[in-house]
N, C-alpha and C positions, 0 to 999 in steps of 0.2 A: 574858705572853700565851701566848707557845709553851707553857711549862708548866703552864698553866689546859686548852689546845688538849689536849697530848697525856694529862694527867687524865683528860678527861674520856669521851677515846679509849679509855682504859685500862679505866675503868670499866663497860664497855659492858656487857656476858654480866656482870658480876657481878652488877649492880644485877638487873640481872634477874630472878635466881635469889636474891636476899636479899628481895626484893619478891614472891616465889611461896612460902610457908610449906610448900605443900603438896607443891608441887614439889623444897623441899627436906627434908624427910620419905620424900618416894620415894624418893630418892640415898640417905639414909642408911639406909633400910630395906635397898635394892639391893645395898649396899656391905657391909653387916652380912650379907647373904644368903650372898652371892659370896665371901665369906673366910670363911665356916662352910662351905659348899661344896665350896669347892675344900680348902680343911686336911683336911678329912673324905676326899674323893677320895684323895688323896695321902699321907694316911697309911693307908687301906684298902688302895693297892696296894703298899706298902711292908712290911704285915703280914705278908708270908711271905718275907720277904726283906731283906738286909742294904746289899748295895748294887747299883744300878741305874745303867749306863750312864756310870757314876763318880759316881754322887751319894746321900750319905748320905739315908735319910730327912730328918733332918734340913733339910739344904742343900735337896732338891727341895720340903718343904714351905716356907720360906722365900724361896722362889724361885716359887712359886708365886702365893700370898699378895703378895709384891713387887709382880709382876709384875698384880694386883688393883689393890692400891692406885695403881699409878703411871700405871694405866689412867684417872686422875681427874683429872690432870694435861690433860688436852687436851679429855675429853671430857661437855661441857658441852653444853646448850641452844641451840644460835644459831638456831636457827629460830626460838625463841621471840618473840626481838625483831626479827625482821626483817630483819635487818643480814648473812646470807650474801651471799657472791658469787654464785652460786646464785640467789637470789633476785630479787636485782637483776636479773641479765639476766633473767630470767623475765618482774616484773613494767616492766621499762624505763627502771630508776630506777640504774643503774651510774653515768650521768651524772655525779650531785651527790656521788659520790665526786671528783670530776676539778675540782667548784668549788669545794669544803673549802678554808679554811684549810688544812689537813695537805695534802701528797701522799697517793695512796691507797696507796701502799706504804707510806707509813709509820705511816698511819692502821694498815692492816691486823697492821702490825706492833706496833703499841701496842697496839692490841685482843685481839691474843693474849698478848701481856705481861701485861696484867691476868687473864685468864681462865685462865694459867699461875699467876699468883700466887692466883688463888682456887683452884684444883685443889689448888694443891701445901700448902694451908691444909687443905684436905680429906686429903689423902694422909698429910701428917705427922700428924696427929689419931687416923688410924687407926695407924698405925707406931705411936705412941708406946704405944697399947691393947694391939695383937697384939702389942708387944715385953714388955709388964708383964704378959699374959697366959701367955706363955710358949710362943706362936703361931708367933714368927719368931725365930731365934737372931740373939745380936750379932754382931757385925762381930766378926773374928778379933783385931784388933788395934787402934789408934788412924790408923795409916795408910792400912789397908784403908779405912778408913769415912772419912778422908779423897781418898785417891784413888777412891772410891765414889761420892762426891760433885762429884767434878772430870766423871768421866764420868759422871754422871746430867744434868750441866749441858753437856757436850759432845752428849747424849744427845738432848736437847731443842730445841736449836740445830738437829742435825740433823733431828729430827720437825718441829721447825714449818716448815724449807723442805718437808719431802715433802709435809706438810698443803697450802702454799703453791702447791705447783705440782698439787695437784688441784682447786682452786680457780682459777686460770689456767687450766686445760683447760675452764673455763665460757663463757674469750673466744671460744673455737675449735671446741663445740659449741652445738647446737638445745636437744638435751635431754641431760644427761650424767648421771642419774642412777646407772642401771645400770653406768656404769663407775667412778662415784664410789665405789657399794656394793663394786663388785669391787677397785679398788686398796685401799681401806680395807681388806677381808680378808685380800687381799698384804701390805698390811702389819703387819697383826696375826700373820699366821703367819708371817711372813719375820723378824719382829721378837724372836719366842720368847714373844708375850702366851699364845696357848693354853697350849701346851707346851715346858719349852728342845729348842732346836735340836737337842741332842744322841741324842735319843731318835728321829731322823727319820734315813733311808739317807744313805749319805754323798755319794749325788751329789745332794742336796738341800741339804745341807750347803756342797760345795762350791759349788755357784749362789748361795745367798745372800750368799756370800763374794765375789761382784764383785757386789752389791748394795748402798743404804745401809740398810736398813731391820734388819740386824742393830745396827748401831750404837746405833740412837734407844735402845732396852731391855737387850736380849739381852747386850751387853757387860758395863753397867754392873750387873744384877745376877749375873753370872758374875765380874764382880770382887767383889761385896759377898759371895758364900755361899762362895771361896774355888777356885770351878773356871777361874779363872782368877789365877796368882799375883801379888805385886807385880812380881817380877822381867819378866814378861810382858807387865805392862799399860802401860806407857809405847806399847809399839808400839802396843795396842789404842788408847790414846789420840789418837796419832798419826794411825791410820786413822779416827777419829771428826773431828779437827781438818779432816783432808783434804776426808772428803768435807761437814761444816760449810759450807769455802770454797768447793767446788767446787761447790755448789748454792745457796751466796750467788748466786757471779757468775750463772748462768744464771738460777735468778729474776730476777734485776735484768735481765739480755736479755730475760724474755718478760715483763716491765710496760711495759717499751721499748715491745715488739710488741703488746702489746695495747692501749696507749696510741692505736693506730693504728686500732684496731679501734670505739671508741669514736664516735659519733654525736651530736649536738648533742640529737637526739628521744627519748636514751634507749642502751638496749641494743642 
């Protein structure tokens, strides 16, 4: 029965979007855009010039391009279905998360488990194109793309806590929209989605550096295009493992607290 329970948790935003044709037609229109795009960008500023900021054309077009595809990985539909936390407190319905079967933490966590696994369905899809296209170059070695792999999954672990705790700031605001939009963009650009970090002043550089949001991205493709070596990456891992744990435990404090916050009439 747990394993039927958290199925079907799982499946939530997928179903969704396998059930909207049209909806996903957009994605793939959007995604085929976005990596014409941005390879076009990046290799136009690359044309009068050999290397940049330490980065071959090459590496910065595949790193660019990555950083498209891995953008697929999280970002999904949930409005569609209804099922934001977001939502809930809005329309007063957080409640029947609290009488589930599931815990809502753990609902919340299988629901993004599934909706990583359909992203990351999309993302490989495109990887495998731009890689036989001749779009993104290989991984240096068998290791590289092994340890590539390690931290794109250390990577993620830490994005769905940051994801996690802007969604808790719903127990604790009215309206959070506007700060929803603004950490979202902290962490697209703290993360190195627009541009890598490198290309930005270096006291920008070093603030993201006690931040986690270089972690979720930014590491793991500076390990995959080689700006960051194997020798190196164990510590980068290490710092992606840390702050993983360290925003485990305090999510799990603020479900605590927000548990508290919860009303029998709703939100």
């Amino acid at each position: 029965m747990a394993v039927l329970h958290a199925w079907r948790a799982a499946r939530v935003t997928p179903l969704g979007e396998l059930h909207a044709p049209p909806r996903m037609t957009a994605v793939l229109v959007r995604l085929v855009v976005q990596v014409v795009l941005v390879a076009s960008l990046w290799h136009g500023l690359y044309s009068r010039t050999g290397t940049t900021a330490g980065l071959a054309e090459g590496q910065a077009v595949s790193y660019a391009v990555l950083a498209v595809l891995a953008s697929r990985l999280r970002e999904l539909d949930q409005y569609a279905g209804r099922d934001t936390v977001l939502q809930h407190m809005h329309f007063g319905t957080i409640v029947y998360w609290y009488l589930r079967p599931l815990p809502p933490q753990r609902y919340h966590a299988l629901r993004a488990l599934g909706e990583q696994l359909y992203g990351f369905a999309w993302a490989l899809g495109g990887y495998l194109v731009c890689l036989a296209a001749g779009v993104v170059d290989v991984p240096g070695s068998a290791a590289v793309a092994g340890v590539f792999a390690l931290s794109l999954l250390l990577g993620q672990w830490v994005l769905y806590h940051v994801m996690l705790m802007l969604d808790q700031l719903c127990f604790w605001t009215v309206r959070n929209n506007a700060a929803m939009l603004i950490l979202i963009f902290a962490q697209n650009l703290l993360s190195g989605v627009y541009a890598p970090l490198w290309f930005f002043p270096d006291w920008f550089i070093t603030l993201s550096g006690f931040l986690p949001f270089q972690a979720t991205l930014s590491v793991p493709l500076s390990i995959y295009i080689g700006r960051i070596p194997l020798s190196d990456a164990w510590e980068q891992l290490a710092v992606q493992a840390f702050w993983g744990v360290a925003l485990t435990l305090f999510t799990r404090f603020l479900w605590r607290r927000a548990a508290r916050r919860v009303i029998s009439q709703g939100g």
